[in-house]
TIDRENDREN-444779 format. One record per residue (C-alpha): x, y, z; residue in one letter. Coordinates in nm, 4 decimals, padded with zeros to 6 digits. Example, Ala and Ser with C-alpha at 12.3 -4.5 7.8 and 13.67 -1.06 7.14 Angstrom:
<recs>
{x: 01.2300 | y: -00.4500 | z: 00.7800 | type: a}
{x: 01.3670 | y: -00.1060 | z: 00.7140 | type: s}
</recs>
This chain:
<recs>
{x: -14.3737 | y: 06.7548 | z: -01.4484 | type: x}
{x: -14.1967 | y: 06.7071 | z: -01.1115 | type: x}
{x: -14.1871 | y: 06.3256 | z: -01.1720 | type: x}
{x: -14.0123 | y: 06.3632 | z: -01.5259 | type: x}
{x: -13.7766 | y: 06.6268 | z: -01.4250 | type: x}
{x: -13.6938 | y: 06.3738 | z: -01.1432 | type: x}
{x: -13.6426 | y: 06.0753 | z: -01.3919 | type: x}
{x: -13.4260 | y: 06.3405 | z: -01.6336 | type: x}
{x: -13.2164 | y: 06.4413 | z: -01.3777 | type: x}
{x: -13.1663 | y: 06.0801 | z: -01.2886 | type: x}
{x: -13.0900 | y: 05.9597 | z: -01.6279 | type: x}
{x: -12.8541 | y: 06.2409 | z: -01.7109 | type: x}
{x: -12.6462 | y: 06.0832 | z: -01.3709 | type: x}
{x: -12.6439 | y: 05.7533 | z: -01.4952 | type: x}
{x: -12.5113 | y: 05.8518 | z: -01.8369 | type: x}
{x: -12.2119 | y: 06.0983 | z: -01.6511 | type: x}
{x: -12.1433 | y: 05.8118 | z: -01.4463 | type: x}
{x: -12.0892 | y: 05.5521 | z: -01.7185 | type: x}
{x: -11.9087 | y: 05.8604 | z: -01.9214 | type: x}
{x: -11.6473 | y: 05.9021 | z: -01.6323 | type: x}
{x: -11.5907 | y: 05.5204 | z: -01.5722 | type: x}
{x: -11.5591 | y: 05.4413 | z: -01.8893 | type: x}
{x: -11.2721 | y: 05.7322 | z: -01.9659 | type: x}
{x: -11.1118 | y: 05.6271 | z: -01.6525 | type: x}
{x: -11.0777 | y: 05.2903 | z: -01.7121 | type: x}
{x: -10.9066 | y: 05.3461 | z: -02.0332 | type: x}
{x: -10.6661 | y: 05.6471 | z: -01.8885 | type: x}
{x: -10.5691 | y: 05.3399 | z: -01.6272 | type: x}
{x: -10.4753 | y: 05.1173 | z: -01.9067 | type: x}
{x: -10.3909 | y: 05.2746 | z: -02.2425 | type: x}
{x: -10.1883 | y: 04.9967 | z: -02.3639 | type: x}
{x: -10.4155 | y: 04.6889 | z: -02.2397 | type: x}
{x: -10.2587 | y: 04.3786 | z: -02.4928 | type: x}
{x: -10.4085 | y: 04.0286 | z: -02.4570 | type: x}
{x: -10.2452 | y: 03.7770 | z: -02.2875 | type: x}
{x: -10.1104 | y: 03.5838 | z: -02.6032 | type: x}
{x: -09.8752 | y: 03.8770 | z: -02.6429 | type: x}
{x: -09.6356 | y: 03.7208 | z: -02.4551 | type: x}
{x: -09.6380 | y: 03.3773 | z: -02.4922 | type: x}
{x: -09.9061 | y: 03.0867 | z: -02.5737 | type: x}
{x: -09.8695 | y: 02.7546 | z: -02.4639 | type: x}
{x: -10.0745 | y: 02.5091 | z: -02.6603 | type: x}
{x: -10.0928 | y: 02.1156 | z: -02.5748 | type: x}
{x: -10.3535 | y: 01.8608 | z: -02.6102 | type: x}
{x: -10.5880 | y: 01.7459 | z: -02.2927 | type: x}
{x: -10.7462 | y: 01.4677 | z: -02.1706 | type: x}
{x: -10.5752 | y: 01.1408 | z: -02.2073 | type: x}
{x: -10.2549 | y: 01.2451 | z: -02.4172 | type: x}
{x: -10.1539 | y: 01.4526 | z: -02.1495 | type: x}
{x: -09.9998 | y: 01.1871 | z: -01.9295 | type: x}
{x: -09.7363 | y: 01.1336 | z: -02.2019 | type: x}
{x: -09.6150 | y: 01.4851 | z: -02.0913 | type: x}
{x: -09.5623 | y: 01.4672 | z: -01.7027 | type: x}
{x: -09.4017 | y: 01.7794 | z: -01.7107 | type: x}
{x: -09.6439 | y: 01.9720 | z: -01.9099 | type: x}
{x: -09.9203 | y: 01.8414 | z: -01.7043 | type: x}
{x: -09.7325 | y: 01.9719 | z: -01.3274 | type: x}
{x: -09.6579 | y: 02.2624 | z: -01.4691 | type: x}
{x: -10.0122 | y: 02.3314 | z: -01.6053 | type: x}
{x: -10.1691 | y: 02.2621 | z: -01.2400 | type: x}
{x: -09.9005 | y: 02.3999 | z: -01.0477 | type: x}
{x: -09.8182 | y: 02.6883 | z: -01.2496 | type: x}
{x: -10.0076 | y: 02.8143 | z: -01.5104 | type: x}
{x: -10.2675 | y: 02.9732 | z: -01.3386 | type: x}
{x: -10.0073 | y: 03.1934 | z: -01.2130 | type: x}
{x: -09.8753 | y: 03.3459 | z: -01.4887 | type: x}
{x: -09.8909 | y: 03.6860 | z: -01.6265 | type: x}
{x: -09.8487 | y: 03.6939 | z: -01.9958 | type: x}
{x: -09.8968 | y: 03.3335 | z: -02.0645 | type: x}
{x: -10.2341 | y: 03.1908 | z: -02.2455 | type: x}
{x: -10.3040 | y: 02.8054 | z: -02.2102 | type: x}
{x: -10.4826 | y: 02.6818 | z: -02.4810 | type: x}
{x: -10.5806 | y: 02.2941 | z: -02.4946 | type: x}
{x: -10.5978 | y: 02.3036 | z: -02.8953 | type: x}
{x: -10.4016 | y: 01.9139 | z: -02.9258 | type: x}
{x: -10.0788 | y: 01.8353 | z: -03.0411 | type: x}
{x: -09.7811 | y: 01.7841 | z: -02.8661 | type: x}
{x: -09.7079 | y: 02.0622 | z: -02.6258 | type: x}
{x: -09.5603 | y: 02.3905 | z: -02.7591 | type: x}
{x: -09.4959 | y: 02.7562 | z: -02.5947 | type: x}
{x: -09.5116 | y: 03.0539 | z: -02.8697 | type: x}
{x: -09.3574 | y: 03.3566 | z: -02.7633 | type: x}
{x: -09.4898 | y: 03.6497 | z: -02.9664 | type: x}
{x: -09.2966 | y: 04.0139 | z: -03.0277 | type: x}
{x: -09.4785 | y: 04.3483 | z: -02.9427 | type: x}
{x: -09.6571 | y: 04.3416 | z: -03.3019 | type: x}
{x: -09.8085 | y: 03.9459 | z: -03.2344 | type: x}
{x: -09.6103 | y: 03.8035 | z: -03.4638 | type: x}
{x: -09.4458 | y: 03.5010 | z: -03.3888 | type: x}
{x: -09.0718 | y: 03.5614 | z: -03.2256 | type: x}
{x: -09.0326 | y: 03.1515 | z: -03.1613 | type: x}
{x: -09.1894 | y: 02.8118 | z: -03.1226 | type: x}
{x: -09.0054 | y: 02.6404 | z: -02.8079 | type: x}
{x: -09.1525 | y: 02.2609 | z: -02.7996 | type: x}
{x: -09.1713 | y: 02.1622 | z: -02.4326 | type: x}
{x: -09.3277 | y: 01.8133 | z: -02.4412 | type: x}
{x: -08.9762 | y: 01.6572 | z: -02.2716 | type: x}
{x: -08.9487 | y: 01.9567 | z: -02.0684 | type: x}
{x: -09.0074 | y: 01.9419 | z: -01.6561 | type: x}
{x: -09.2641 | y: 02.2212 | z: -01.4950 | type: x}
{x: -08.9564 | y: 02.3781 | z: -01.3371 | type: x}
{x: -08.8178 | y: 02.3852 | z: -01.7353 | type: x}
{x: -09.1367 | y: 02.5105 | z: -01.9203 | type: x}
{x: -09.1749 | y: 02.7427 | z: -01.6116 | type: x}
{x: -08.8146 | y: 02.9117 | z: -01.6941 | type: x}
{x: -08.9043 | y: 02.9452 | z: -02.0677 | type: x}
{x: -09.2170 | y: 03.1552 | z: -01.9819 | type: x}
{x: -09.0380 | y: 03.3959 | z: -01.7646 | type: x}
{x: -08.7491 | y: 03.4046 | z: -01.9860 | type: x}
{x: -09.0221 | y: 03.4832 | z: -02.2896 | type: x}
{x: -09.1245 | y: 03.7880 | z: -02.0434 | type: x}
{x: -09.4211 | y: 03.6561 | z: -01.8267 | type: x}
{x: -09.4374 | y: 03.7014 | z: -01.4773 | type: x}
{x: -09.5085 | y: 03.4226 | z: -01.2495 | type: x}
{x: -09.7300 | y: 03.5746 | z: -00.9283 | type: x}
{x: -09.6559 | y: 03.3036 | z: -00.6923 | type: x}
{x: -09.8765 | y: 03.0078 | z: -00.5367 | type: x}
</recs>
């Protein structure tokens, strides 16, 4: 009887614990929204990507950077979407001509936040 008060005791600790981190987590954060909330940039990989120097610098100098800003490597030529507060689409900026330094100011102008090298 010691053993399984012991073990029921235990147990009930592990469940407040998980209660309290769970509820505090969420008080943190309230208004968590994915990254594509912002802005999406979507391009194709491999290969195709050297016929968009720019896109390509500012994918590996940049992108990994960014607050607010979702890569995706779905083909096509290369294309930010900025969405408004309800995810639907606010504009479709095509950056395949566009320098890093270019793409880099259409992000943050769309409202992501880039966190420095």
């Amino acid at each position: 009887t010691n053993n399984m008060s012991r073990f029921t005791s235990a147990l009930l600790l592990i469940l407040i614990s998980i209660f309290l981190i769970i509820n505090i987590c969420s008080a943190n954060d309230p208004a968590f929204r994915d990254q594509k909330d912002i802005a999406r940039l979507t391009t194709c990989t491999g290969p195709c990507l050297k016929d968009y120097p720019g896109t390509k610098d500012f994918i590996m100098k940049y992108s990994f950077y960014i607050s607010g800003l979702q890569t995706m490597f779905t083909g096509g030529d290369p294309l930010i979407t900025v969405y408004n507060d309800d995810e639907s689409v606010k504009e479709e900026i095509p950056v395949g001509d566009k320098s890093a330094e270019e793409i880099l100011k259409v992000v943050q102008d769309a409202g992501c936040t880039y966190m420095g090298a």
